[in-house]
N, C-alpha and C positions, 0 to 999 in steps of 0.2 A: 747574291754572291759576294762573298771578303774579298778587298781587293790586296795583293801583293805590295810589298815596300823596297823601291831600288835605289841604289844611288852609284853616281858616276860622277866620278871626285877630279878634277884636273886641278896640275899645277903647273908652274912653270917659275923654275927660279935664275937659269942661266938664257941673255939675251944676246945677239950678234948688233943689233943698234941700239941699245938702251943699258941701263943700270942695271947689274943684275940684283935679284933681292934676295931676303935672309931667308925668311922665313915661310916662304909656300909651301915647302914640304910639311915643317912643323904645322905647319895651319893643317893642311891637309887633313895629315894621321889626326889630328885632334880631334875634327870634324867624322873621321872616321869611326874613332875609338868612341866617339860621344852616341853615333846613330846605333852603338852596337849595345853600349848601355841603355840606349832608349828602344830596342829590340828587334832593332834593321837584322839579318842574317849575314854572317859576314861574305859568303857565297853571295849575296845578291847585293854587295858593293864591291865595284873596281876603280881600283885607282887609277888612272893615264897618268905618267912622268912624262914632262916633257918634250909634250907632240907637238909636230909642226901642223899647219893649218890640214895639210892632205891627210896628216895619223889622225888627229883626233877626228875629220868627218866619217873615216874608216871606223874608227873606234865605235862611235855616237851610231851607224846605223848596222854595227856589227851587237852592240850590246842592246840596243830595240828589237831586233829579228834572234839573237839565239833567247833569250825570254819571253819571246810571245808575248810580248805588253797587252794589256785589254785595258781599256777604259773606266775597270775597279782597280787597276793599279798606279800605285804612286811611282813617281821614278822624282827624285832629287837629281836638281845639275848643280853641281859645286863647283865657281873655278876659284883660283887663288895666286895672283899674278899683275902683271901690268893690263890695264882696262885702262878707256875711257868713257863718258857716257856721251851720245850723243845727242844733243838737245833739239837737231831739228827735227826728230823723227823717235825721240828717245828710244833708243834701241843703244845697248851695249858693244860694244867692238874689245873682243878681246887680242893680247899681243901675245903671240905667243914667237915662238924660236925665231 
């Protein structure tokens, strides 16, 4: 079985305790427009602007369950925003709203 190709793009460019930044959206769509040249469907990439921690868990198990993911398909997590990494357990913490 061929497995399917998704991707779910988040960014975040405006912060209530931090710097906000320039350029996550442009990052974003770039990252977007690139998967579409490289033959992603654009129906099976979504963008999230902007979510706050509760949107994007919404988002994240609302776009697993409406496409059926199976185990031949790829799904891409794209974020683009303030991160740190964390070194005692390296896992990423992202910052969002």
């Amino acid at each position: 079985m061929k497995g399917r190709f998704f991707a779910l793009i988040v960014y975040t460019n405006k912060y209530k305790n931090f710097e906000d930044l320039l350029s996550p959206k442009e990052d974003a769509e770039v990252v977007k427009n690139t998967l579409i040249q490289r033959g992603y469907k654009d129906k099976n990439i979504q963008l999230c602007r902007e979510p706050t921690m509760n949107e994007l868990d919404t988002e994240i198990k609302k776009f697993y369950r409406n496409r059926k993911l199976t185990s031949h398909d790829t799904l891409l997590f794209y974020y683009s925003g303030h991160g740190e990494l964390a070194l005692e357990n390296d896992s990423l913490l992202f910052v969002l709203k």
